[in-house]
C-alpha positions as CSV (number, residue, x, y, z in Angstrom):
1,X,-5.9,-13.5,-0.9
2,X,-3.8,-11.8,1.9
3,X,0.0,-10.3,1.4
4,X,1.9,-9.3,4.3
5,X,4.4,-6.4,4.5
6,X,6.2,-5.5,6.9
7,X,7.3,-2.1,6.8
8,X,11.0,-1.9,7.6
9,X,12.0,1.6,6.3
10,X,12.5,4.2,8.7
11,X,10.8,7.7,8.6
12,X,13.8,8.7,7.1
13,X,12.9,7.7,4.0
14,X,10.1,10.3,3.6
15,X,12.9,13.0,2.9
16,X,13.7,11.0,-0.3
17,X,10.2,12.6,-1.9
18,X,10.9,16.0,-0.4
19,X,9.2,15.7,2.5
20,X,10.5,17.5,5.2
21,X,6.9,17.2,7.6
22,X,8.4,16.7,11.1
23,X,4.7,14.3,11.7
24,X,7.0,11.8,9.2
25,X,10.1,11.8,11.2
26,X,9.9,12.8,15.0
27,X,7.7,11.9,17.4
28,X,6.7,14.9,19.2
29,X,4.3,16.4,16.2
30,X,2.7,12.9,16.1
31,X,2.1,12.9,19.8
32,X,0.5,16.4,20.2
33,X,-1.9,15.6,17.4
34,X,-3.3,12.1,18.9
35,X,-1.5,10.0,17.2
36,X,0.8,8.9,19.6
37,X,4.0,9.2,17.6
38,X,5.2,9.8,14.2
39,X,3.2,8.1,11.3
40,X,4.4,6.9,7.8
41,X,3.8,9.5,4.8
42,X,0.5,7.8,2.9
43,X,2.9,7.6,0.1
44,X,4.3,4.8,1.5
45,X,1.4,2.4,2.4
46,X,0.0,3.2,-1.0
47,X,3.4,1.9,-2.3
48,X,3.7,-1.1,-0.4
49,X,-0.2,-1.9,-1.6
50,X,0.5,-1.4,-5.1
51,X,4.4,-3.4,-5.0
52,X,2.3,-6.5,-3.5
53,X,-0.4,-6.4,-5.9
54,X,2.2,-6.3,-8.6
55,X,4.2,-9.0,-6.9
56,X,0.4,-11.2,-6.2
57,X,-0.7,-10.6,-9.3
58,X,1.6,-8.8,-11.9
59,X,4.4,-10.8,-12.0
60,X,6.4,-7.8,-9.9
61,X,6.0,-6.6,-13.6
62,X,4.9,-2.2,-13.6
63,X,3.8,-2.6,-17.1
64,X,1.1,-4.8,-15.7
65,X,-0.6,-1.9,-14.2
66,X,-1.9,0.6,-15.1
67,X,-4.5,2.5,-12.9
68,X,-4.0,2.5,-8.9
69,X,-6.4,4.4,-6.5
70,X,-7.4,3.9,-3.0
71,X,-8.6,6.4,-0.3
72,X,-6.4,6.7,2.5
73,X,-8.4,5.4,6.0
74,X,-5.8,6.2,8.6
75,X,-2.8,6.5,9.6
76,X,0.2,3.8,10.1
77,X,3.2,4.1,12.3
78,X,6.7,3.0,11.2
79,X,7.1,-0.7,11.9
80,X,3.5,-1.9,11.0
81,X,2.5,-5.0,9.4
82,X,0.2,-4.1,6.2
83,X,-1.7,-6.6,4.9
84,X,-3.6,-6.3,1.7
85,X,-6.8,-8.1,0.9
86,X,-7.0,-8.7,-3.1
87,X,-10.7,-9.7,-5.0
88,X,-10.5,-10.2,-8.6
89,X,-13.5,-8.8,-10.0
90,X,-13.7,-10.8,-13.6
91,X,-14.8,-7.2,-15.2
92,X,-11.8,-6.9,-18.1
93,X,-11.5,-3.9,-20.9
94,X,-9.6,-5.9,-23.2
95,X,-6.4,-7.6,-21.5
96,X,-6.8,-5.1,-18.1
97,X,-8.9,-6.5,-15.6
98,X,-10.0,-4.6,-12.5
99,X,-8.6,-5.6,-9.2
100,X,-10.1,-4.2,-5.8
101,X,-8.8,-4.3,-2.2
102,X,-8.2,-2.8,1.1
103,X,-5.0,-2.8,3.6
104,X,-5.7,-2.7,7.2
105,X,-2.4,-2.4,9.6
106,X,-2.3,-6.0,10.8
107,X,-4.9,-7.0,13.7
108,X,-6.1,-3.3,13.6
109,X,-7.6,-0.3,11.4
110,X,-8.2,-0.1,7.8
111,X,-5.9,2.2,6.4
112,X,-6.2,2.0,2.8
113,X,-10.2,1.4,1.7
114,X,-12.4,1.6,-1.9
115,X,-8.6,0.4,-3.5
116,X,-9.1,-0.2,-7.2
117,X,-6.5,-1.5,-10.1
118,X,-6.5,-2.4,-13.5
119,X,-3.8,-4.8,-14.3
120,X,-2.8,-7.7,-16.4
121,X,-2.7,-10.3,-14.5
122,X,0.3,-12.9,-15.3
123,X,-0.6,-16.9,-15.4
124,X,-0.5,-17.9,-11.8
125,X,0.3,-14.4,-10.5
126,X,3.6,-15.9,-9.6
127,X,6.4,-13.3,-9.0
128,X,9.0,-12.9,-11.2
129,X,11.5,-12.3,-8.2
């Protein structure tokens, strides 16, 4: 199953957690450590993989999950495509069923691997929304 995002919010937004790292919001940092530019705070990309596993598969519903982990892979740059590959494993504890998957930045690099869930997931995994 594939979900793309496109990441529309500006390094700006990184200020919002408290994150005043200049790598998040002006290029020059970015540039001097190889990665040609600013780069999104990982908070983000795990956001935008955990909001479209909950809109795949969770009815866009937070009390449908209830562990998220991934390791982050590498970095993404403000105005990526993410796109998130979802496997249903079948292994349940009860109603919560694990979920794994990755997000690469769209025709490149991996940038969220090993991901891991438990959710419940809704009839259909049809969005609420």
């Amino acid at each position: 199953m594939l979900i793309i995002v496109s990441i529309w919010a500006g390094t700006d937004c990184n200020r919002l957690n408290g994150d005043y790292n200049p790598l998040h919001a002006t290029p020059e940092p970015g540039q001097k450590m190889g990665f040609g530019g600013a780069i999104m705070h990982g908070l983000s990309s795990f956001n935008f993989a955990c909001h479209g596993l909950l809109k795949a598969l969770g009815g866009s519903d937070p009390k449908n999950i209830r562990e998220f982990q991934a390791r982050f892979a590498s970095p993404v740059k403000p105005g990526d495509k993410l796109v998130t590959d979802i496997w249903r494993t079948g292994e349940k504890e009860g109603e919560w069923e694990e979920i794994r998957f990755t997000t690469k930045v769209e025709g490149g690099k991996l940038c969220l691997s090993n991901g891991r869930a438990l959710m419940k997931v809704v009839a259909g995994g049809k969005s609420k929304l």
